[in-house]
C-alpha positions in Angstrom: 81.8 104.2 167.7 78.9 102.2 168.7 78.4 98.1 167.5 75.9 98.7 165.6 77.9 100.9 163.4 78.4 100.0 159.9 81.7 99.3 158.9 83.6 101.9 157.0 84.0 100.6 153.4 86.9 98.8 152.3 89.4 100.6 150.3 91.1 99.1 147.0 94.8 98.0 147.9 96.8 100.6 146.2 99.3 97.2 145.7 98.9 93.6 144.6 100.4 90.7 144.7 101.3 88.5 141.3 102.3 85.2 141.8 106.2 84.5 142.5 107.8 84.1 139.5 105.2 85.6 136.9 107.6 88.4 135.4 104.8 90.8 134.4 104.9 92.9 131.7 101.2 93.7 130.0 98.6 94.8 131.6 94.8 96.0 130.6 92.1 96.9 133.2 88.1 96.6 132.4 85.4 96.0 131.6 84.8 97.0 135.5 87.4 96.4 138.3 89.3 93.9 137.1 92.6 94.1 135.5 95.1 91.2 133.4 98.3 90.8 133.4 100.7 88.9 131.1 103.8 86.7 131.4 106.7 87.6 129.4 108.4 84.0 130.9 105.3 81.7 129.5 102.5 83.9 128.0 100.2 83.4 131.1 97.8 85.7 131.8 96.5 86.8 135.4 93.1 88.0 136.2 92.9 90.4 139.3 89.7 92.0 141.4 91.0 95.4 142.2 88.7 95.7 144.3 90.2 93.1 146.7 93.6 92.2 145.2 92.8 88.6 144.9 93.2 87.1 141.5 94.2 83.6 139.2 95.8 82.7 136.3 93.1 82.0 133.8 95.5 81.2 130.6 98.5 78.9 130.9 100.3 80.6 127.9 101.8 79.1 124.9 105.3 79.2 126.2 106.2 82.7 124.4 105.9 85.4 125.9 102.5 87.4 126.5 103.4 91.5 126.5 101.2 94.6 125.8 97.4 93.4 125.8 94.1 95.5 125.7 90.4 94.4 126.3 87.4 95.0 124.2 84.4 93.5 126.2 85.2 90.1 126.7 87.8 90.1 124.7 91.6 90.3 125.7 94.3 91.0 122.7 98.1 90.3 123.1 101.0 90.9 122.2 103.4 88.1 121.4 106.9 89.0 121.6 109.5 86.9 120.5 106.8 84.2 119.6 106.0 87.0 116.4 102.3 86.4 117.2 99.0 88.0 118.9 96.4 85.9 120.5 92.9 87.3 121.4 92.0 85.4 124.5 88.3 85.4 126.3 88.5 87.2 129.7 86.4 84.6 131.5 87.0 81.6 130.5 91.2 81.9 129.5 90.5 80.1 126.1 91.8 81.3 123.2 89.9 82.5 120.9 92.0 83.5 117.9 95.8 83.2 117.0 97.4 85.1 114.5 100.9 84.8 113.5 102.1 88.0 112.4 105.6 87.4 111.4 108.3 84.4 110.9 111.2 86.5 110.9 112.9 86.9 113.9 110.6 89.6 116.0 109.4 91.3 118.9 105.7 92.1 118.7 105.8 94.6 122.0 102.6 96.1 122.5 98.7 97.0 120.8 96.3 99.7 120.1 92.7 99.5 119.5 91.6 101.7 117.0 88.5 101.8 115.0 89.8 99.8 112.3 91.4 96.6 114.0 93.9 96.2 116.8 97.7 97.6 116.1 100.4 95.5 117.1 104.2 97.1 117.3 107.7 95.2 116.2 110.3 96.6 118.3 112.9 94.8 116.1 111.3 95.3 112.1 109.7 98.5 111.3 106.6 97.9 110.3 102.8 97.8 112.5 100.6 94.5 112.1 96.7 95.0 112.2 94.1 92.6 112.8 90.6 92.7 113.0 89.4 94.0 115.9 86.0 92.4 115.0 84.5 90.0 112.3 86.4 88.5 109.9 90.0 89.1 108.5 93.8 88.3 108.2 96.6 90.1 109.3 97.9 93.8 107.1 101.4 94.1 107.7 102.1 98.1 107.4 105.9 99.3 106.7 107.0 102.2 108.3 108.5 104.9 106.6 109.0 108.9 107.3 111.3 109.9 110.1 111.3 106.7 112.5 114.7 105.4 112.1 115.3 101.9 113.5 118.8 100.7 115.7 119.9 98.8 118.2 118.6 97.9 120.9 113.8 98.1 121.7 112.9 100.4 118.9 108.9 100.9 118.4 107.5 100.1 121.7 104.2 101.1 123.3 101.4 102.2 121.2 97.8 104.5 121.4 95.3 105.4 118.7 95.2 108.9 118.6 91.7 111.0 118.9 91.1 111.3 115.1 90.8 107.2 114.5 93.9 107.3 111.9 96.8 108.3 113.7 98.7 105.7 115.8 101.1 107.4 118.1 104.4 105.2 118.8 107.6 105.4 121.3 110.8 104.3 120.3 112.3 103.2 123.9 116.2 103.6 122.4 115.8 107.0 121.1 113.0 108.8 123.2 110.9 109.7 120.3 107.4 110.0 119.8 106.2 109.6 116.5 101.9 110.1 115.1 101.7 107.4 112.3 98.9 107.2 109.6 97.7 104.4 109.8 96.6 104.5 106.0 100.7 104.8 105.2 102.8 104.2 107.8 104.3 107.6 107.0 105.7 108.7 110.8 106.4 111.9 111.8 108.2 112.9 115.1 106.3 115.2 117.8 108.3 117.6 118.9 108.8 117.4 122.4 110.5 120.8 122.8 113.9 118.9 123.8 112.3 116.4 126.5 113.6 112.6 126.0 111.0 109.7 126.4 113.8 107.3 126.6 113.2 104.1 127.7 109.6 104.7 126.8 107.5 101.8 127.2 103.2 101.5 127.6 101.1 104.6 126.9 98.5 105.5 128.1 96.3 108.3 126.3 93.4 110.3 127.8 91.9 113.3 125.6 94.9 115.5 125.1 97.6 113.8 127.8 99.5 110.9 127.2 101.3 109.1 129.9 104.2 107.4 128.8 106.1 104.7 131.2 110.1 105.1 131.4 110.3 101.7 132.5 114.0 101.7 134.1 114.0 105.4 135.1 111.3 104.2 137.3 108.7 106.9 136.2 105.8 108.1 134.0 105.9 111.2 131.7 103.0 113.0 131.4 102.8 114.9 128.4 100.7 117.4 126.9 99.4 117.2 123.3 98.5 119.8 121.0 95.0 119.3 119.2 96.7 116.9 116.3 99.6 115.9 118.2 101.9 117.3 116.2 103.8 118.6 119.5 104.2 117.9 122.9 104.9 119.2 126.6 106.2 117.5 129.5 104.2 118.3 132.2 105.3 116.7 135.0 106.7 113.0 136.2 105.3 110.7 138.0 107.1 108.5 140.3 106.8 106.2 143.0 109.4 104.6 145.8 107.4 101.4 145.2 108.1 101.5 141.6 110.6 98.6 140.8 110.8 98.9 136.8 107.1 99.4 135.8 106.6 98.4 132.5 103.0 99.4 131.6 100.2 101.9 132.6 96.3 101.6 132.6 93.5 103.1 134.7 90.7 101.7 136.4 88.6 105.0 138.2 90.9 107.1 139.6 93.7 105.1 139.9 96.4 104.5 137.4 97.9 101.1 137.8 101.6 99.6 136.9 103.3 96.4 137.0 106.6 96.2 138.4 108.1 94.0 136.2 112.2 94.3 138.0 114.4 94.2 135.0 117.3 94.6 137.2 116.3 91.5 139.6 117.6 88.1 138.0 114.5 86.2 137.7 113.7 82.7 139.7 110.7 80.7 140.5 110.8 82.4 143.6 111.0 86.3 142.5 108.2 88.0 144.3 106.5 90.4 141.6 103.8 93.2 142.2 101.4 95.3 140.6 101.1 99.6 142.0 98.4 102.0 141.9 98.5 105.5 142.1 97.2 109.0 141.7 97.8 111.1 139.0 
């Protein structure tokens, strides 16, 4: 090839470095190229250019934990975990913009949906959904669940979507491997049947049209299953997996990527623990 030449493009790095130590667990990708990631050691959150792996922590963190998040415009909601709150936080700056406690009770406010009605925030250890506003004004609805969902030991309600028709939530209860649509006007649950396929240890979902990926975060792959028109049932179409994979936690896409942070459940944590983020190809 001659010098003058132009040099081929550069190409996305398919993995990125998070800071030693972090102990991802959330992430959300957009608006553009850009994807955050959460602490679940301090509540920091981690802004990346996927387009060249580099990134910073824009937030600090409260000292709780900051878990399942998801971005409208400039706006980044989160999940609070054991702190039994959600923060929305501005993308650029890091500030936050809104706190909500949710609970007092002992908790574990896992992930959140946006749907048209305000942002949906689980409780893997009560059964009930918390919704803010997901713009203007308003306090937190605190929704019981009811209907087939059956709580236990151990995560119960875990990663969360709003499904197609804007008032069903679909939900994954990681101990179990159920799938459940909720209405979000009653918290009435009913289970999709997944024609004897186990979402166990089901953690962030992903949905797109009819297909929902779901994240098996210590079986180290990603269902993808196949929804009927009101999700009443499923199909397991296929796994996804990946050698890099090192206990992903949650899944979202930027182009044609999908994109998961290992967040090594199995590796004691130190200040030192190298931690990374992996795309791939559906």
């Amino acid at each position: 090839m001659g010098a003058s030449a132009e040099a081929a493009p550069r190409r996305a790095p398919d993995r990125i470095a998070l800071p030693d130590g972090f102990q991802p667990e959330g992430i959300a990708t957009g608006p553009g190229p850009v994807a955050f990631f959460g602490s679940r050691a301090t509540g920091a959150i981690y802004r990346a250019d996927l387009r060249t792996g580099k990134g910073k922590v824009i937030s600090e963190g409260p000292g709780t934990p900051s878990l399942g998040m998801k971005t409208l415009g400039s706006r980044l909601f989160v999940a609070g975990g054991s702190g039994g709150d959600a923060r929305v936080v501005d993308t650029r700056s890091g500030a936050v913009l809104k706190s909500y406690t949710l609970t007092t009770r002992a908790s574990f406010v896992n992930d959140v949906a946006l749907s048209r009605d305000g942002a949906w925030f689980t409780d893997s250890t009560n059964p009930v959904l918390y919704r803010v506003p997901a713009k203007g004004r308003g306090g937190v609805k605190t929704l019981p669940l009811s209907g087939d969902i059956v709580y236990g030991e151990g995560i119960n309600a875990n990663g969360i979507v709003a499904g197609r028709d804007g008032r069903t939530l679909l939900i994954v209860q990681s101990n179990t491997g159920k799938l459940f649509r909720v209405d979000s006007r009653t918290g009435v649950t009913k289970e999709v049947d997944l024609h004897g396929e186990s979402l166990v240890n089901g953690d962030g979902l992903l949905l797109e049209g009819s297909t929902l990926y779901a994240v098996q975060n210590r079986l180290n792959s990603v269902a993808v299953v196949r929804l009927n028109k009101h999700a009443t049932e499923g199909r397991v179409v296929k796994r996804l997996t990946d050698p890099r994979f090192d206990v992903p936690t949650t899944i979202a896409r930027s182009g044609s990527r999908l994109y998961l942070p290992n967040a090594r459940f199995s590796t004691p944590p130190t200040p030192e623990t190298a931690y990374d983020v992996i795309a791939i190809r559906p």
